[in-house]
N, C-alpha and C positions, 0 to 999 in steps of 0.2 A: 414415532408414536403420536398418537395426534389426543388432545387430552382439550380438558374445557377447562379455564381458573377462574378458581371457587373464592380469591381474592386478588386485588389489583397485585402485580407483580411487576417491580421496577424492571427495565429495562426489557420485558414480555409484552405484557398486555393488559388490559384491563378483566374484570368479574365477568366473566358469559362471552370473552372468547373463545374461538378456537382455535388452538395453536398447534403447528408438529414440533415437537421435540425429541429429543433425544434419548430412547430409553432409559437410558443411566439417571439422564438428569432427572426423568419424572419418578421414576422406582426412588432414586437416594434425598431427592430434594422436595420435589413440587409433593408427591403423595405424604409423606410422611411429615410436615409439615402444615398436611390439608391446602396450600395451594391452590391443587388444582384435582381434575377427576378425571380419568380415563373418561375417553370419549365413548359413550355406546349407547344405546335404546334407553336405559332409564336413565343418564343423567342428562340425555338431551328432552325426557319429558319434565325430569327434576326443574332443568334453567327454564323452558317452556313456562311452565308455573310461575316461575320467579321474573318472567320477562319485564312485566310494569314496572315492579319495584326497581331494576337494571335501569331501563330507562329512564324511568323518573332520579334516579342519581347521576347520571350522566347528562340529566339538565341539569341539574341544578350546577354542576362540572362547567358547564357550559355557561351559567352565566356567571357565576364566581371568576370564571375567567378573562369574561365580559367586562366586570366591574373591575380587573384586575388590568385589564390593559386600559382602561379610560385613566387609571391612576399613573400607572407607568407613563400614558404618553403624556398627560402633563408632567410630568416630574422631566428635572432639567439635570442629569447627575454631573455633576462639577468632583475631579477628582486632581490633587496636586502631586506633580510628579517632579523630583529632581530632572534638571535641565539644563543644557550647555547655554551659551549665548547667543546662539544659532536656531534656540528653538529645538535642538533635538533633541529627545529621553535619552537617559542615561539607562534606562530599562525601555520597559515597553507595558503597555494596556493591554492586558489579554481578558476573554472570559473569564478566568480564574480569580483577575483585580474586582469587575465589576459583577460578577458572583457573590466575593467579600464584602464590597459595598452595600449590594442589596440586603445581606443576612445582617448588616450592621444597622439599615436602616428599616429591617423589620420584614423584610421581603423575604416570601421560600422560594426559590430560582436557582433552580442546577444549572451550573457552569455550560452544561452541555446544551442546554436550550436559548444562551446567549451567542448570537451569531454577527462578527465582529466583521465586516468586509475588509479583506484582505488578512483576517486571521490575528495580525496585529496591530497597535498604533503606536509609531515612532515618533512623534512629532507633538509639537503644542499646539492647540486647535480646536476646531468646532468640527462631531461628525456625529454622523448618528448610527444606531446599528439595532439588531431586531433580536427580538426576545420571542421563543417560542412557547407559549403557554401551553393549549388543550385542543388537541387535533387542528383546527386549520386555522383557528386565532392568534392572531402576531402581531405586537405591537413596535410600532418603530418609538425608539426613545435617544434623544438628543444627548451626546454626551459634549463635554467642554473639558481640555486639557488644559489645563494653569502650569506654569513653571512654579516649582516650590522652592522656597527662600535657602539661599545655599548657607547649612549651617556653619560653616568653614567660614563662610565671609564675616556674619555674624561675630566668631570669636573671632576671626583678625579685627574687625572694626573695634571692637572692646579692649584686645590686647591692645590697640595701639591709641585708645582712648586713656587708656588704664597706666600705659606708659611713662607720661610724662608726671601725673600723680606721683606714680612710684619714686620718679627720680626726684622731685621737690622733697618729696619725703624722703629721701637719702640727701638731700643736699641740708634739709633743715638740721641733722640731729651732728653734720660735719659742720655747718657755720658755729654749730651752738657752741662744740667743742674748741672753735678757732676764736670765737668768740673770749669761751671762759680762759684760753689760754694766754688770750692777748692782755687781761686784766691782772 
């Protein structure tokens, strides 16, 4: 059934497409919701009328997305990942991590519009990978993988700082008493 959306529609299309779908889906979802309009003579004169206004928001789309990849390609994302000795994750980088990062550092970017060459990174390193913004604009953005500090090591190094502390202090309160007993 081929229908025109009367609002952007994830994963569809944008306001004054035309798209085929599935009768189900535009009868249970897209109509009933206003979505979208069956395709016919008056709502293709309806968008006709509304064509500037369409366009003119689909620049402005355009350069939002513009000024959004000038920021992304400078930005350098540094993310720390547990690490063997070898350099290798003990996980891995996927769209999903650097998805996280961007909504933590204020960015709206679906998982699915970050495009990671080879899908994932194993490794600690320098690589870059591309961000798909708004129809044909894509920014490549540098990422840097760090080994992160092994918490484990951290408490041994303290356990075994903390150690010999403990024992002078088990050795002070048995002198005292070998002490008071020798008197």
């Amino acid at each position: 059934m081929k229908v025109i959306l009367n609002e952007d529609v994830k994963h569809l299309g944008e306001l004054g497409d035309v798209k085929n779908v599935a009768a189900g889906y535009a009868r249970n979802y897209l109509f009933p919701r206003n979505l979208a309009l069956p395709y016919n003579s008056q709502t293709v004169t309806l968008f006709e009328s509304r064509k500037a206004e369409i366009e003119a928001r689909k620049e402005q789309k355009r350069k939002d997305s513009a000024s959004e990849k000038e920021k992304l390609e400078a930005l350098t994302v540094e993310i720390s990942m547990p690490a063997g000795s070898n350099g290798k994750l003990y996980g891995a980088v996927t769209n999903l991590t650097l998805a996280n990062y961007f909504a933590a550092n204020g960015f709206e970017i679906e998982r699915k519009r970050i495009e990671i060459p080879g899908l994932t990174i194993k490794n600690v390193g320098s690589y870059e990978f591309k961000v798909h913004l708004y129809e044909t604009t894509v920014a490549d953005v540098k990422l840097v993988v760090k080994p992160q500090e092994d918490p484990q090591a951290k408490a041994e190094s303290k356990k075994s700082s903390a150690k010999p502390a403990e024992k002078s202090e088990a050795a002070s309160p048995a002198a005292e008493e070998k002490a008071e007993s020798a008197e």
